[in-house]
C-alpha positions in Angstrom: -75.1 -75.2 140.8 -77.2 -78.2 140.4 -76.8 -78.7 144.6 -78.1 -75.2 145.0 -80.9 -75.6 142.4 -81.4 -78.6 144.3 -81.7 -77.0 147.8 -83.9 -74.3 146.0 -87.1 -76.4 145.7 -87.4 -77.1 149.4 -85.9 -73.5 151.0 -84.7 -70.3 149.8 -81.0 -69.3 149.7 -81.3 -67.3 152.8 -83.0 -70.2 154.7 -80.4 -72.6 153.8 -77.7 -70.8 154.7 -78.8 -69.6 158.5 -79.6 -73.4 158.6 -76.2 -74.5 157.2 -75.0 -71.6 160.1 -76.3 -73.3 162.9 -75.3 -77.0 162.0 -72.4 -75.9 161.4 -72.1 -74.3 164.9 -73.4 -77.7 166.3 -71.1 -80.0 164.5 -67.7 -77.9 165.8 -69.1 -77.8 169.3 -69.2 -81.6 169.0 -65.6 -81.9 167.4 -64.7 -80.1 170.7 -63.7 -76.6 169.5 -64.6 -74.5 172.1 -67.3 -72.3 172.0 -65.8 -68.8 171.0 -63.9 -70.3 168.8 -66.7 -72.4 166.9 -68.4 -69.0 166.3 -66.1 -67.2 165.0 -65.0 -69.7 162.7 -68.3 -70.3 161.3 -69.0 -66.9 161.4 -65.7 -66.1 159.4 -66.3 -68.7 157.0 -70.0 -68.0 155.4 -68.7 -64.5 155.2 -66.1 -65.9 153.3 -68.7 -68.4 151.5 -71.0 -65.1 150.8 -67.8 -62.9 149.2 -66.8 -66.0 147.2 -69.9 -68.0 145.8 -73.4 -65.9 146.8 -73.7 -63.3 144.8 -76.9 -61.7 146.1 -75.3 -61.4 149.8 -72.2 -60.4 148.6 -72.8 -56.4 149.3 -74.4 -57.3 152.5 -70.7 -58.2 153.7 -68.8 -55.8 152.4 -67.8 -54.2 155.7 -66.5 -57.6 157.5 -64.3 -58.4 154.4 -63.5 -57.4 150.7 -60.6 -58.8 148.3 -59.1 -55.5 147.7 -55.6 -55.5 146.6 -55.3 -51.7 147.4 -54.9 -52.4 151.4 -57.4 -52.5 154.3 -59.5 -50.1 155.0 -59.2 -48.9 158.5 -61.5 -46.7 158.8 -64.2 -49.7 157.7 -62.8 -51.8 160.4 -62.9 -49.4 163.0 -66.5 -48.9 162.4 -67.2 -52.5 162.5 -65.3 -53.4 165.8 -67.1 -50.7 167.3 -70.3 -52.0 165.6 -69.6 -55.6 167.2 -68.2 -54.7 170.4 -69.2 -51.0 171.7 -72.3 -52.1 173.4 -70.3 -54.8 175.6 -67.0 -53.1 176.9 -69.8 -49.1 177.3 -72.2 -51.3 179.0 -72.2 -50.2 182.9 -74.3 -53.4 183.6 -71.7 -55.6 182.7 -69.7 -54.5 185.4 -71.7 -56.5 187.9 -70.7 -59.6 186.0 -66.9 -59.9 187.9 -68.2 -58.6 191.1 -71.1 -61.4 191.8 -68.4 -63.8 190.4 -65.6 -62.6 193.0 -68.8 -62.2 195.5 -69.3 -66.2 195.3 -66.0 -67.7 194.4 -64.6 -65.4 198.2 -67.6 -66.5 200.0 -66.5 -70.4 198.9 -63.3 -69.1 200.6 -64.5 -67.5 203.4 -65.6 -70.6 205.6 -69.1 -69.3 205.7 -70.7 -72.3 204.3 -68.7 -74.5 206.1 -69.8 -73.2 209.6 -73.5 -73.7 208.3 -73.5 -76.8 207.2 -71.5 -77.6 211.0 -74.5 -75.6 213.1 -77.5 -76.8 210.8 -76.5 -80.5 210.9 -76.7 -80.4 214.6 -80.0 -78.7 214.5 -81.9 -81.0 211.8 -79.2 -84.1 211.6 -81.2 -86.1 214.1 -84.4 -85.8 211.8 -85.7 -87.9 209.0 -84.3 -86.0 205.8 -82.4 -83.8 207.9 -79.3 -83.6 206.1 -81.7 -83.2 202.9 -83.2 -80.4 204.3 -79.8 -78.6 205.7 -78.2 -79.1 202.3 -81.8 -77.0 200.9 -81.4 -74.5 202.7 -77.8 -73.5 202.5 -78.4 -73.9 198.8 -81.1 -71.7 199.3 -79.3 -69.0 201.4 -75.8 -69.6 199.3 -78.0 -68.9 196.0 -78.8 -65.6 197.8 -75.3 -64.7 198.5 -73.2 -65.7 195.5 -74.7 -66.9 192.4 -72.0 -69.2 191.2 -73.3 -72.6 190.3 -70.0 -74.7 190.0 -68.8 -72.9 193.6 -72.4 -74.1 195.3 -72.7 -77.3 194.0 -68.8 -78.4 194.5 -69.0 -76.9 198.2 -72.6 -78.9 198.9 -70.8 -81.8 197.5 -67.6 -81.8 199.9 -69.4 -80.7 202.9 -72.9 -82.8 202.7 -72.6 -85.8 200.5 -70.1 -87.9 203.2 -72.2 -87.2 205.9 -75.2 -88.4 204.1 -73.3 -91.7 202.9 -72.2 -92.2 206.3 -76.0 -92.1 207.6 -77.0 -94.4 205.0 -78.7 -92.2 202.4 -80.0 -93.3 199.4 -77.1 -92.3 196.6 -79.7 -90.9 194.2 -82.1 -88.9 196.4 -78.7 -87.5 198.0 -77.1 -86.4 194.9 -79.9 -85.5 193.4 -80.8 -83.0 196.6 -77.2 -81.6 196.5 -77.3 -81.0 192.7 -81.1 -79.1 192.1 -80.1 -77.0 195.8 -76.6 -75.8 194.4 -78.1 -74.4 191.1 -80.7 -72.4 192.5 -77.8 -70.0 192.2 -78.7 -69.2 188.4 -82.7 -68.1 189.3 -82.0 -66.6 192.5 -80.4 -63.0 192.4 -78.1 -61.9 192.5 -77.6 -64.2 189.4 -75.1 -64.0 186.8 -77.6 -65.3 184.1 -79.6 -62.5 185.1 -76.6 -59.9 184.4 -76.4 -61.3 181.0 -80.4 -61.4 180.3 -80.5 -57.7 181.0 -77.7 -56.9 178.7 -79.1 -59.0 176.1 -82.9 -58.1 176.5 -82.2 -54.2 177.6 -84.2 -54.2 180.3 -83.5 -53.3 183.7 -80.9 -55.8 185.9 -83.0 -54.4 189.1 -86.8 -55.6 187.4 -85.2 -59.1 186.7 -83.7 -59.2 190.4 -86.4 -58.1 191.6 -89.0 -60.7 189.7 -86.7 -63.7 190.1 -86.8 -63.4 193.8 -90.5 -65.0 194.3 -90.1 -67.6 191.6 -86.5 -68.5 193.0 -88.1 -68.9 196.6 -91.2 -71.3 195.0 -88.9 -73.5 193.4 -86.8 -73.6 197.3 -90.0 -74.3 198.5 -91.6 -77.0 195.9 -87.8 -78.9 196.8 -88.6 -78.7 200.4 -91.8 -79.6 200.3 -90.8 -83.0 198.4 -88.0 -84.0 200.9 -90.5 -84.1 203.6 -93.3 -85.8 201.9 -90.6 -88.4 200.6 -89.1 -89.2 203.6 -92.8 -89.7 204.6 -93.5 -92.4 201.9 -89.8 -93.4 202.0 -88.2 -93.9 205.1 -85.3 -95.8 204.5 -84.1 -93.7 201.7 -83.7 -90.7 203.9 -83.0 -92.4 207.5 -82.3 -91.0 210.7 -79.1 -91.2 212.7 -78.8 -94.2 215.4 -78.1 -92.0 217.9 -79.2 -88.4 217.4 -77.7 -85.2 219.3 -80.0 -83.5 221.8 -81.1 -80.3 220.1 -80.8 -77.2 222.7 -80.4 -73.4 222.9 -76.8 -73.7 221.6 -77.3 -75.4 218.8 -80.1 -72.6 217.6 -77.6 -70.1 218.5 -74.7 -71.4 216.8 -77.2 -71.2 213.7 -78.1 -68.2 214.2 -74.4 -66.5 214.9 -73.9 -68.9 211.7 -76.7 -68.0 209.3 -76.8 -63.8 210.5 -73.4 -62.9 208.5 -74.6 -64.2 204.9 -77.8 -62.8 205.6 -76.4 -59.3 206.2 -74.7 -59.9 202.9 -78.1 -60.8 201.3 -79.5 -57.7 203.2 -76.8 -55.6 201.7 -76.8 -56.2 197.8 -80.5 -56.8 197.5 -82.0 -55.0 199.9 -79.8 -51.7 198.6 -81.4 -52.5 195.4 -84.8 -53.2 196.6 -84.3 -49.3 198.8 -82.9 -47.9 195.8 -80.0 -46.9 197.5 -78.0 -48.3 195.3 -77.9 -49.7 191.5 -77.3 -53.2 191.1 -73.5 -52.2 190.1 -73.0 -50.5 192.8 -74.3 -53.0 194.9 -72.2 -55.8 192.9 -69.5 -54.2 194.3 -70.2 -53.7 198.1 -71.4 -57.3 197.9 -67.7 -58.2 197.0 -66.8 -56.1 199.7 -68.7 -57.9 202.3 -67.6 -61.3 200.9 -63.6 -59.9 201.5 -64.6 -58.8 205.3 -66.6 -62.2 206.0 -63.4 -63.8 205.3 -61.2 -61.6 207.0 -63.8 -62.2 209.9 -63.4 -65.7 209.5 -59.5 -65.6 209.3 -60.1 -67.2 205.7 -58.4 -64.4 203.4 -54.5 -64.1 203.1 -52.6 -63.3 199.7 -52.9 -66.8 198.4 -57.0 -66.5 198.8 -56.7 -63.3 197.3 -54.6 -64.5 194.2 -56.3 -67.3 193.6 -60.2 -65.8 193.7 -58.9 -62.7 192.0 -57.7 -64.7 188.6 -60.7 -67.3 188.7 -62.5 -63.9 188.3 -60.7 -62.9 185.5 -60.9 -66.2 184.0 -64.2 -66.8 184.1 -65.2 -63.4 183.2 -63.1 -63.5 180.4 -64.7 -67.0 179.7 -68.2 -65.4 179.5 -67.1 -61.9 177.8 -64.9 -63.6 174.6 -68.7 -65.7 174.3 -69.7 -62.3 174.0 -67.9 -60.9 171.2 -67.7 -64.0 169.6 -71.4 -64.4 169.4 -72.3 -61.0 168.5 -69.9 -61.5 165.3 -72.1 -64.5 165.0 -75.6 -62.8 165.3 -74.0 -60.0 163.0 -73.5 -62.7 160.2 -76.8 -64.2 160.7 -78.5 -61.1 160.5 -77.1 -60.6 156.8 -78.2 -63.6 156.0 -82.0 -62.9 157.1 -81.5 -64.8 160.2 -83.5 -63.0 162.4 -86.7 -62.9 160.2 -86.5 -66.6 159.4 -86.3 -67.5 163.0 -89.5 -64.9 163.5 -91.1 -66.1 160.7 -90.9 -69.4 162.0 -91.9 -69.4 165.6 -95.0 -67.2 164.5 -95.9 -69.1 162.2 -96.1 -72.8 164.4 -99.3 -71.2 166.8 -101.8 -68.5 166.5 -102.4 -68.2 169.9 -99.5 -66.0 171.7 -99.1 -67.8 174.7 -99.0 -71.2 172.8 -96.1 -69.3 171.2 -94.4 -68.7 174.4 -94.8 -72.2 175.4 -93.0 -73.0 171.5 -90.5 -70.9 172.6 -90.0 -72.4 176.2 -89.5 -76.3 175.0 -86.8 -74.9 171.9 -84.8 -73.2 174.6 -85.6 -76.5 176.7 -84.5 -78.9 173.7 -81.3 -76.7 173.5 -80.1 -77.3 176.9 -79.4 -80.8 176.4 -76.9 -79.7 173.9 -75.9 -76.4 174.5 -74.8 -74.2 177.9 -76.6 -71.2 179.4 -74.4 -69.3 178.3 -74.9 -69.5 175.0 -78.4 -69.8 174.6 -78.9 -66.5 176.5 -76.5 -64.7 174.1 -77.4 -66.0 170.8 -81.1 -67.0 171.5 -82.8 -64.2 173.6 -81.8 -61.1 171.2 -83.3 -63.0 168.5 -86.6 -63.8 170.6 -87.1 -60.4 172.0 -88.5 -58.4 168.5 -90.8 -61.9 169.2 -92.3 -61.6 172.2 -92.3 -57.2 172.2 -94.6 -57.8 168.8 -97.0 -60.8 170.5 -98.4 -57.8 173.0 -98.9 -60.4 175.8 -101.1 -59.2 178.2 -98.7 -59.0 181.6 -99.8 -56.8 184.5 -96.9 -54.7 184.6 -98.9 -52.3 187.8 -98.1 -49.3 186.0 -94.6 -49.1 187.2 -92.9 -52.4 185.4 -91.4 -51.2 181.8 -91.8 -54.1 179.1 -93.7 -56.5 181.7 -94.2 -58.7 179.2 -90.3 -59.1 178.6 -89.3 -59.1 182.5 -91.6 -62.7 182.5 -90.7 -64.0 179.7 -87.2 -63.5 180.7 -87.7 -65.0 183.9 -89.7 -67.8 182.3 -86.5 -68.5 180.1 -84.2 -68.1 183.5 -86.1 -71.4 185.3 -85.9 -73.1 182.1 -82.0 -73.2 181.6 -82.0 -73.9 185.5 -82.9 -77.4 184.2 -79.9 -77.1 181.5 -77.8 -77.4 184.8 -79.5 -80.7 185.3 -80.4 -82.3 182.2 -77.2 -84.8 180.6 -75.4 -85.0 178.8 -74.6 -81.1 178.8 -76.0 -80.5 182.6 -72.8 -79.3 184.6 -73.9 -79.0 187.7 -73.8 -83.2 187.2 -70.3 -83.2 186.1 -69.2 -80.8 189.2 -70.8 -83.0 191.2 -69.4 -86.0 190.1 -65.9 -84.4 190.4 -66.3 -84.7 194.1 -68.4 -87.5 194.8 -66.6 -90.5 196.9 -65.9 -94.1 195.0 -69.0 -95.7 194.6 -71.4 -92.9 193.4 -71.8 -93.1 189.8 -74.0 -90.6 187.2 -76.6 -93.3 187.2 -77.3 -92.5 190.9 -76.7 -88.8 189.6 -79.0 -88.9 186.9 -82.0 -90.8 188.7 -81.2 -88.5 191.3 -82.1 -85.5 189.2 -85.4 -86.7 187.9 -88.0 -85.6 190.8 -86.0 -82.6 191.0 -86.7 -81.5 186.6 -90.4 -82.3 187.5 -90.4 -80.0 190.2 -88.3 -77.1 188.3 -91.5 -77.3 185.5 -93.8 -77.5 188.3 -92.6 -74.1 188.9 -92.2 -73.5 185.4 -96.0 -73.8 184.9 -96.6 -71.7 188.1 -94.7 -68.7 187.0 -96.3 -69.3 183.6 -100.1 -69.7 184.7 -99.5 -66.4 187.5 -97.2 -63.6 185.7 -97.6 -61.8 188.7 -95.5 -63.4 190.4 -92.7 -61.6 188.2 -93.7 -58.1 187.9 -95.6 -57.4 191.7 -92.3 -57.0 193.5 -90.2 -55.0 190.8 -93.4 -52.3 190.6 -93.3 -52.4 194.3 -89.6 -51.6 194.4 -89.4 -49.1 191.7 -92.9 -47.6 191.8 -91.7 -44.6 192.7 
């Protein structure tokens, strides 16, 4: 009693305990318990802590668990499964999620990238940053076509990174390249962040593929842009082979017999959504189909292939789906507690001005990426922000076609933040795939430096999307106007 009287002169019962929730959460991830697990477990024990010692929440909890000697009551439970889970496993959306993933993981079967890499290097290699440049734009085009970060960055990192150590690259400003190219996968659609975001948010998966095209291209372009001026001011970093292969017709048309099959891929998953021929779940699914026939084009798929992209999709997807359930029994508990109008309470209260609010909003999710994975943040973070941002009444041009403009940027917004998640240590994994495959001699302290230029840029682009909402909500009113 005295600790709680205690507590009680600084914060109230309910803001102690969704504070209590989230430390909680923090300390377990750093114990290593993995992440489903850590929420359930805290979940299940200030349920446990609210039956037991809190007497004013008790009642709130009564239909996740009561002492009752006289048996369970079924009925209750029932409700309260279908309560915590009916949204995910009704949810057509979701659907998309193991497509896109067996999309990307049989495209980094398929040989596709591979024969890229092969026809670009002979077209740029004998250029200053050429191999720089190559690597950008297969990161570019693979971001495009399958939306799997660890698949990009781990295939740019085989293919690319001995090449560029054999022409004398600098080890950061070739890591770094590889690393910021192969998560451009998580902005660019079809993304699997996105997916999640429109679950979370309930707004339309075809608005947020739709506005994260232009913002997705800008940051493509802002990385571009750097390798040339760098190898400019920094020659030796980036130099150019000794003896340099004569560029001719077949080297333009081996990239372009090289570069027309993922395109057609791109063409058929987002431009079906941008025609409205198809919904993104249906076009989830032809895009796995056109991965399966690239490879059976390339002589890539056998039963092996199969097999072994078929259960990484299952394993990741079941990965990302028990995140799910475990952090909406999270979010359920947190709610009891008052958790969403603490964290409202709080975030309005820091600015007056709405957009200074936004910004708030931006560096927390920011902050959390150094600790936390995407994956997370977008489930447990963006319900709670959207009653937020819906009640701000931010003044987006949404063209008269966009529904909840406002929410399609600041989801958006949100997306280019966590791309830096991927990049930022200790939790960045696009750094630790990356490592995984570099050769003896690169270290993460060439990885790390490597990333810097590469973070500045991503909030370059950050402040661009931020400063010209348009650049979110144009294409998605163009696409669905009528």
């Amino acid at each position: 009693m005295f600790i709680l009287e205690f507590i009680g002169r600084f914060l109230t019962l309910n803001e102690f305990a969704v504070l209590a929730m989230f430390l909680t959460f923090i300390f377990m991830l750093f114990r290593g318990i993995p992440v489903a697990f850590a929420l359930v477990g805290v979940s299940l024990i200030f349920a446990l802590i609210a039956e037991i010692f809190l007497d004013p929440f008790r009642s709130y909890f009564r239909d996740i668990i009561e002492f009752d000697r006289t048996g369970i009551d079924y009925q209750r439970l029932s409700a309260l499964s279908g309560r915590l889970f009916g949204n995910i496993v009704k949810n057509p959306v979701l659907v998309a999620l193991p497509m896109f993933i067996f999309m990307g993981l049989m495209l980094d079967q398929s040989g596709v990238a591979q024969r890229m890499m092969h026809a670009m290097q002979r077209l740029f290699g004998g250029l200053r940053g050429g191999l720089s440049l190559t690597v950008l734009l297969i990161g570019i085009i693979l971001a495009a076509s399958t939306g799997v970060i660890g698949a990009s960055v781990t295939l740019l990192g085989v293919m690319a990174l001995p090449a560029m150590m054999a022409q004398n690259y600098s080890k950061p400003i070739a890591t770094g390249t590889i690393a910021s190219a192969g998560t451009l996968g998580i902005l660019i659609p079809p993304s699997i962040m996105l997916v999640i975001m429109s679950d979370q948010l309930a707004i339309s998966l075809g608005d947020l593929f739709m506005g994260a095209l232009f913002p997705g291209l800008i940051l493509g372009a802002l990385y571009i842009i750097f390798i040339v001026i760098f190898g400019i001011i920094s020659p030796k970093s980036m130099p150019a082979p000794e003896k340099a292969e004569q560029v001719g017709w077949d080297a333009v048309k081996e990239v372009s017999l090289a570069v027309i099959p993922p395109l057609f891929l791109i063409l058929l998953v987002l431009g079906s959504i941008f025609a409205g021929f198809a919904t993104p779940t249906e076009a989830s699914g032809l895009g796995a189909l056109g991965a399966t026939l690239l490879a059976v084009m390339n002589r890539k798929l056998n039963i092996k292939v199969l097999k072994e992209v078929s259960r990484s999709t299952m394993n990741t997807t079941g990965y990302i789906v028990g995140i799910f359930l475990a952090a909406n029994f999270f979010a359920f508990v947190l709610r009891r507690y008052g958790g969403d109008e603490i964290v409202e309470g709080l975030v309005l209260s820091a600015f007056d001005d709405p957009y200074m609010t936004v910004l708030f909003i931006l560096f927390i999710v920011f902050l959390l990426g150094f600790l936390l994975d995407w994956i997370e943040i977008t489930i447990i973070i963006m319900p709670l922000m959207l009653p937020i941002i819906i009640g701000l009444e931010l003044a987006v041009p949404g063209f008269g076609s966009v529904r909840d403009p406002s929410v399609v940027w600041f989801a958006i917004l949100v997306a280019v933040t966590l791309q830096t998640s991927f990049l930022t240590p200790p939790v960045g994994f696009a750094l630790f795939y990356l490592k995984g495959v570099c050769p003896p001699g690169v270290t993460l302290g060439h990885i790390y430096k490597g990333i810097i230029p590469f973070v500045l840029l991503q909030l370059l682009g950050l402040f661009i999307v931020f400063e010209f909402p348009a650049l979110t909500t144009w294409l998605p009113s163009v696409a669905y106007g009528n």
